[in-house]
C-alpha positions as CSV (number, residue, x, y, z in Angstrom):
1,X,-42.0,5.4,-39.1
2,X,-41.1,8.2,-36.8
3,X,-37.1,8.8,-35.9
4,X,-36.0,11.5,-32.7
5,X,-32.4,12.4,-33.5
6,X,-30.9,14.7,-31.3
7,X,-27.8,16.1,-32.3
8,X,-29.5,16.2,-35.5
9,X,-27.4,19.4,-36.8
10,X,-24.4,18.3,-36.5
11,X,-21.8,16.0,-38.7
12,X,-23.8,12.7,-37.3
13,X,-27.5,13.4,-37.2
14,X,-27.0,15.6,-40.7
15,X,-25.7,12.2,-42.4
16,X,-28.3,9.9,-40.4
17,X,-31.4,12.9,-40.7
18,X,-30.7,12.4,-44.7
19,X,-30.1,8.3,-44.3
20,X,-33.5,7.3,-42.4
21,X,-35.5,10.2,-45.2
22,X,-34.1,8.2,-47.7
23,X,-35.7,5.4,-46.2
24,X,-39.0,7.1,-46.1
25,X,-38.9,8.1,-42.2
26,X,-40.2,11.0,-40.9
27,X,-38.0,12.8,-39.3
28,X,-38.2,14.9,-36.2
29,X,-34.7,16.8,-34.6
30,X,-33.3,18.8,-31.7
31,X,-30.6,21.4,-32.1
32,X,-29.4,23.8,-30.3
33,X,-30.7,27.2,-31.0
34,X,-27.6,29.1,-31.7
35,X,-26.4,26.1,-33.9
36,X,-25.2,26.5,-37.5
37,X,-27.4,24.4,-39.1
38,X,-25.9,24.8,-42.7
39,X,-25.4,20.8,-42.7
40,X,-29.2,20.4,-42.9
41,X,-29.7,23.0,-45.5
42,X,-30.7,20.5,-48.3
43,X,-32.8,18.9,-46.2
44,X,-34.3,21.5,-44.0
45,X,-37.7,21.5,-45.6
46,X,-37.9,17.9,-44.9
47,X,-37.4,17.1,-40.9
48,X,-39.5,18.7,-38.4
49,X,-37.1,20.8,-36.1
50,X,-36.7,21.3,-32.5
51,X,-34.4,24.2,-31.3
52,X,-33.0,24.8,-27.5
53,X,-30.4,26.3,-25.7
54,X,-31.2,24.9,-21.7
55,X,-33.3,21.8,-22.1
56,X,-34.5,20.0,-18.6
57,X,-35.8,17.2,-18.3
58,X,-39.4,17.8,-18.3
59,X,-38.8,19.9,-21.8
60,X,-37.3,16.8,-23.8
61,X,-40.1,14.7,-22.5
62,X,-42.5,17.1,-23.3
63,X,-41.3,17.0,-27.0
64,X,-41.0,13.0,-27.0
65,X,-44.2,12.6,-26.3
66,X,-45.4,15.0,-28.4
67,X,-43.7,13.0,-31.5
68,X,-43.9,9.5,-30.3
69,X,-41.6,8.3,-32.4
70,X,-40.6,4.9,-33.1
71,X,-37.0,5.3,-33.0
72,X,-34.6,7.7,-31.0
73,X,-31.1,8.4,-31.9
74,X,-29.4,10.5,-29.1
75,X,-26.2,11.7,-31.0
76,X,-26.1,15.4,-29.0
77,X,-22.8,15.8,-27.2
78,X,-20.0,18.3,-26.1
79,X,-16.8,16.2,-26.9
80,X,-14.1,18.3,-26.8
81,X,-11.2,17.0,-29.2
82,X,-8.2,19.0,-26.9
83,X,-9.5,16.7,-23.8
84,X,-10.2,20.0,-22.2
85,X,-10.5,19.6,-18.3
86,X,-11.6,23.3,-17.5
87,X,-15.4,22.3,-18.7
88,X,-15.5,18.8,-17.5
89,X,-18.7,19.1,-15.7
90,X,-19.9,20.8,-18.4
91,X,-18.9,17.9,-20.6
92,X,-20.1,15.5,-18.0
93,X,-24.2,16.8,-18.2
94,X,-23.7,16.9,-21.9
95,X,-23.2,13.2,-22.2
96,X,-24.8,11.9,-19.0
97,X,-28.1,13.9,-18.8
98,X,-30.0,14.2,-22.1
99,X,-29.4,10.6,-22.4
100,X,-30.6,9.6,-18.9
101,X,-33.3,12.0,-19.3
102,X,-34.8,10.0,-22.8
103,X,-34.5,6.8,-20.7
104,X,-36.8,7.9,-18.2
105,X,-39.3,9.3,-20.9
106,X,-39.7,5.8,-22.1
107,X,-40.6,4.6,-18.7
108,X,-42.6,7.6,-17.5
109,X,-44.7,8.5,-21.0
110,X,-45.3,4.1,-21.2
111,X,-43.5,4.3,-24.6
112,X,-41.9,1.9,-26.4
113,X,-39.0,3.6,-28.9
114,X,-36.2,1.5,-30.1
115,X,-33.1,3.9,-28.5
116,X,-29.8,4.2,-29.8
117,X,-27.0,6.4,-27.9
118,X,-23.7,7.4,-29.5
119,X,-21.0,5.7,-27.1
120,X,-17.1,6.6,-27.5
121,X,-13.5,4.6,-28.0
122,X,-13.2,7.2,-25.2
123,X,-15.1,5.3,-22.6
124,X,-12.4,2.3,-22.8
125,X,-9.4,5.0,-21.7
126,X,-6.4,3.2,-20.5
127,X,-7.7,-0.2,-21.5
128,X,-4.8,-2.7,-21.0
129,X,-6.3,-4.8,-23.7
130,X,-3.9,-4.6,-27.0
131,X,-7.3,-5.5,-29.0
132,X,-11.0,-4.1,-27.5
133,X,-13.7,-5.9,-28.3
134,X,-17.4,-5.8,-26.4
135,X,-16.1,-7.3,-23.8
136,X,-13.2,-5.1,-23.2
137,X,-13.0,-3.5,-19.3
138,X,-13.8,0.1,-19.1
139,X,-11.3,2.6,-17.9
140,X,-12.6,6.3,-18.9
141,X,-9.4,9.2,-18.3
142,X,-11.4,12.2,-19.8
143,X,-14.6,13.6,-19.1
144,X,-16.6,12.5,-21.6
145,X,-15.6,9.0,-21.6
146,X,-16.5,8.7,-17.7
147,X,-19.8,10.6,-18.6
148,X,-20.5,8.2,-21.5
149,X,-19.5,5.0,-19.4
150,X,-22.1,6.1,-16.7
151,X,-24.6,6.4,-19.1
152,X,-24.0,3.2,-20.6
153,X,-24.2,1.4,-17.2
154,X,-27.4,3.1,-16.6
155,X,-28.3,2.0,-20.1
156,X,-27.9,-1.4,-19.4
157,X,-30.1,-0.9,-15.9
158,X,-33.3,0.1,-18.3
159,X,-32.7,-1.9,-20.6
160,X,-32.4,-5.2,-17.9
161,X,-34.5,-3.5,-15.0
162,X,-37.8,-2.2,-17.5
163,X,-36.9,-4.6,-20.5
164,X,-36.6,-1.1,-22.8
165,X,-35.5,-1.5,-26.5
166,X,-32.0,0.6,-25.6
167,X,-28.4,0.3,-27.2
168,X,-25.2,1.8,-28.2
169,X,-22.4,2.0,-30.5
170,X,-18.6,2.2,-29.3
171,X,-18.0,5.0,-32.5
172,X,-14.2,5.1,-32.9
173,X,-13.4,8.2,-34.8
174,X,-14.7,9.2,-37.9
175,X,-14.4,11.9,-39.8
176,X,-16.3,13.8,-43.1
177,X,-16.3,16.8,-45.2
178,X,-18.8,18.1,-42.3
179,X,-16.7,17.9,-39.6
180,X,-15.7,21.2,-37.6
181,X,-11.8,22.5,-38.1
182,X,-10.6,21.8,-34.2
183,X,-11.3,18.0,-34.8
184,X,-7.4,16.8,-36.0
185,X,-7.7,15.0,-39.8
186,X,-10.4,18.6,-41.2
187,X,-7.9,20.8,-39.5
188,X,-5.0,19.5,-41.3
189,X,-6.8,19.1,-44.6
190,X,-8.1,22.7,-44.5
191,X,-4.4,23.7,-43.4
192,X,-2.9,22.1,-46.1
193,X,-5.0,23.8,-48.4
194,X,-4.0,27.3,-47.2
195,X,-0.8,26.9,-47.8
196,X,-1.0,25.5,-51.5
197,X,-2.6,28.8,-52.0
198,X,-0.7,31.1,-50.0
199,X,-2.9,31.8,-47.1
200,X,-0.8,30.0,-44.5
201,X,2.6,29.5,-43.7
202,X,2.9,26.1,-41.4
203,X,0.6,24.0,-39.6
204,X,1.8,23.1,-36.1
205,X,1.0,20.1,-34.3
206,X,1.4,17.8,-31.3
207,X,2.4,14.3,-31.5
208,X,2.0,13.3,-35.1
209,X,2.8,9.6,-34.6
210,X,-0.3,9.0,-32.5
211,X,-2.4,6.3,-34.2
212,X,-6.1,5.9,-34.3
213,X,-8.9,4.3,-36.6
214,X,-10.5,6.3,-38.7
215,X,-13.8,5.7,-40.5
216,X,-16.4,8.1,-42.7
217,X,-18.9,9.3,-40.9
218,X,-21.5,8.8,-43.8
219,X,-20.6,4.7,-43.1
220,X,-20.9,5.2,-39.1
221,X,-24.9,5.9,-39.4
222,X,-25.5,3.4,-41.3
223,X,-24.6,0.9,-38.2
224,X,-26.6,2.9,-35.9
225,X,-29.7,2.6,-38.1
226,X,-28.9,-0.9,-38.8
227,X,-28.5,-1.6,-35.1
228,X,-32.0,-0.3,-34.2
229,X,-33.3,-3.3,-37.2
230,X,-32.5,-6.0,-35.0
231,X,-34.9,-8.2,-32.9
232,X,-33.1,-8.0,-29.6
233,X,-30.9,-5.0,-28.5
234,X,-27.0,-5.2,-28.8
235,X,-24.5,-3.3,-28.4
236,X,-21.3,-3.1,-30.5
237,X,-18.1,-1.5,-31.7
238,X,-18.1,0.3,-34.5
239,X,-14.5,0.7,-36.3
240,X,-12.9,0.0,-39.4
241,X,-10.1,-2.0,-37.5
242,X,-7.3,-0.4,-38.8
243,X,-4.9,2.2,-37.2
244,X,-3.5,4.9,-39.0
245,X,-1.2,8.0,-37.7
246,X,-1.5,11.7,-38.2
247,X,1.6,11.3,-40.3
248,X,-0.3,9.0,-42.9
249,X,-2.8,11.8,-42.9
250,X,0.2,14.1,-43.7
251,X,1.6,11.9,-46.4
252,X,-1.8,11.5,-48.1
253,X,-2.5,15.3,-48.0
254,X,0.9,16.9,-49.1
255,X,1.4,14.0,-51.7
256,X,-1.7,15.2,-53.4
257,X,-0.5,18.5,-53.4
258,X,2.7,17.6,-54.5
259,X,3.9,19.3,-51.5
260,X,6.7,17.9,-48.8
261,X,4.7,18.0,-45.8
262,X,8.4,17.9,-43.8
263,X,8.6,21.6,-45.2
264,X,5.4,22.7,-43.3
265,X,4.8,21.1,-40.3
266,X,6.2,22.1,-37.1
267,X,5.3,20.0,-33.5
268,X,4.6,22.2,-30.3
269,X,4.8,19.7,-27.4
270,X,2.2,22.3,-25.5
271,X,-0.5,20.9,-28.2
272,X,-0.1,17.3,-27.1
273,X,-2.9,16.3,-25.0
274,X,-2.5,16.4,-21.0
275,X,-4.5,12.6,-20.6
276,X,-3.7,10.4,-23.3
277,X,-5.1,7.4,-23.9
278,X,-4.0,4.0,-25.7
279,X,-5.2,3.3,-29.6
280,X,-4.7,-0.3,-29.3
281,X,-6.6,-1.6,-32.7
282,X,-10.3,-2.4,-32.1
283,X,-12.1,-5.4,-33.3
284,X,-15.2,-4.6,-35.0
285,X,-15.6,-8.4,-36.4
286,X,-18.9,-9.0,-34.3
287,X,-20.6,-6.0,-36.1
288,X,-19.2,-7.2,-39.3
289,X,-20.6,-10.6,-38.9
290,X,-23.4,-10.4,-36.9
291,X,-25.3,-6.9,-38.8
292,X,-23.2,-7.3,-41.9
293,X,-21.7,-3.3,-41.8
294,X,-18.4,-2.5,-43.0
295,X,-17.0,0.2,-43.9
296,X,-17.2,1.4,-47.4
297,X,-15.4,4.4,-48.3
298,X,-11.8,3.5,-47.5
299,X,-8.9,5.8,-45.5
300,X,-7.3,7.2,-48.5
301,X,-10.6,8.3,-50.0
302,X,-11.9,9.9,-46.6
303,X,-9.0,12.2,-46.5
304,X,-8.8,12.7,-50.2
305,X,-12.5,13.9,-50.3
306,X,-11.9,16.1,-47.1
307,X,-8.4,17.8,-49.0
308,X,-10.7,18.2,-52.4
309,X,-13.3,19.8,-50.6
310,X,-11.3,22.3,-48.6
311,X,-9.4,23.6,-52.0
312,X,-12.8,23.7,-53.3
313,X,-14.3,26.0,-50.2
314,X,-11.4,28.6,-50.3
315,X,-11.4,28.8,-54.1
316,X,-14.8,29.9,-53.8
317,X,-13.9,32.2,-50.8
């Protein structure tokens, strides 16, 4: 078996590139050239490797066809954690194009991959719903949830229209060891370690009693792989359908420490996001029922790993 991840340097395709090897795949990725790709370094030997910096259309296909593979998993993306409206067209072609653009390969090169594409809890925005389910209207604020909502509907065109194998997962957030700093839950963990040694003061932030659900992102590829197993293509929330704030981060990180995180942290109202958007709890209970995923490594452990980790990286620094 054959897997396409693009994306494949980052948090997501380094977790899924190692998943789907372990399941005897061969393994093809994109990345961008100027990409860090220190994620992949213990498995760099074993995927096959595709770098860019301005991929068009007729490029990707070029490479799709040149791997035929039997599964693609389009991860790549340009989310911006701040909700940063000065690059929202920017933010728009990174999570509208590449994915329109692998659609049309399967049609024009007369393949037949299964396709999974990396949706967002962004793409629901301003639901009025208190719980979201599949079923749960649409309302994108930002950017990248309208860009992922219009490549969803065009999704569900090909996959209607042509009869293509093509699906995605509503990923609520999840976080990992190998996430970057600016995302919330690593910069707090790599904050708090600073200051248990000395090389930071405070960490300031925005609203710390905004909820969300959190998951690890080494149990969020499993679904994806999982959802590319099934017969008939669906597509599906994936969560651990609990909310939890940026203060329980707090208390879980400055507890461990033995810290009083009321001594450190200081809110900036400037740092609060400009479009907000509702965290009412999602119900992953269909994907739990109907592919059997659930989340394994609990909240407490997520951060707990991330926080160990950090104080491991600076006392090696």
């Amino acid at each position: 078996m054959k897997a396409f991840i693009t994306g494949i340097g980052g948090q997501d395709g380094s977790y899924l590139a190692e998943l789907l090897i372990s399941k005897g795949y061969e393994v093809f990725g994109l990345t961008k050239k100027d990409t860090d790709l220190w994620r992949l370094k213990d498995i760099k030997k074993q995927i096959h490797l595709y770098c860019f910096n301005n991929l068009n259309r007729q490029g990707l296909q070029n490479i799709i066809n040149e791997v035929k593979p039997d599964e693609i998993y389009h991860l790549a993306s340009n989310v911006d954690a701040r909700v940063d409206l000065s690059s929202e067209e920017e933010i728009f072609k990174s999570g509208f194009e590449m994915g329109y653009y692998i659609l049309r390969s399967a049609i024009e090169l007369k393949i037949k991959p299964k396709i999974y594409m990396a949706g967002s809890s962004l793409m629901f925005g301003r639901s009025k719903d208190k719980v979201q389910t599949e079923q749960t209207v649409m309302e994108p604020n930002t950017p990248y949830g309208i860009s992922k909502v219009a490549l969803y509907n065009f999704l569900k065109m090909y996959r209607e229209v042509y009869g293509i194998y093509a699906c995605m997962g509503f990923l609520y957030n999840h976080e990992s060891i190998r996430r970057d700093e600016f995302f919330l839950p690593r910069k707090i963990t790599m904050s708090a370690a600073r200051i248990k040694y000395g090389r930071q003061k405070n960490l300031i932030l925005g609203d710390i009693n905004v909820k969300r659900d959190w998951s690890a992102a080494e149990d969020v590829v499993i679904s994806m792989w999982m959802m590319l197993q099934k017969q008939k293509p669906e597509d599906y929330i994936v969560a651990s359908g609990e909310l939890h704030s940026i203060k329980d981060i707090l208390q879980i990180v400055f507890d461990e420490l033995n810290l009083d995180w009321k001594d450190y942290v200081q809110t900036d109202k400037s740092l609060i996001r400009k479009i907000e958007y509702t965290a009412p709890k999602p119900n992953p209970e269909r994907i739990f029922s109907e592919l059997g995923w659930k989340p394994k490594i609990l909240f407490n452990e997520l951060i707990l790993e991330m926080l160990r980790n950090d104080l491991e990286l600076l006392r090696n620094s």
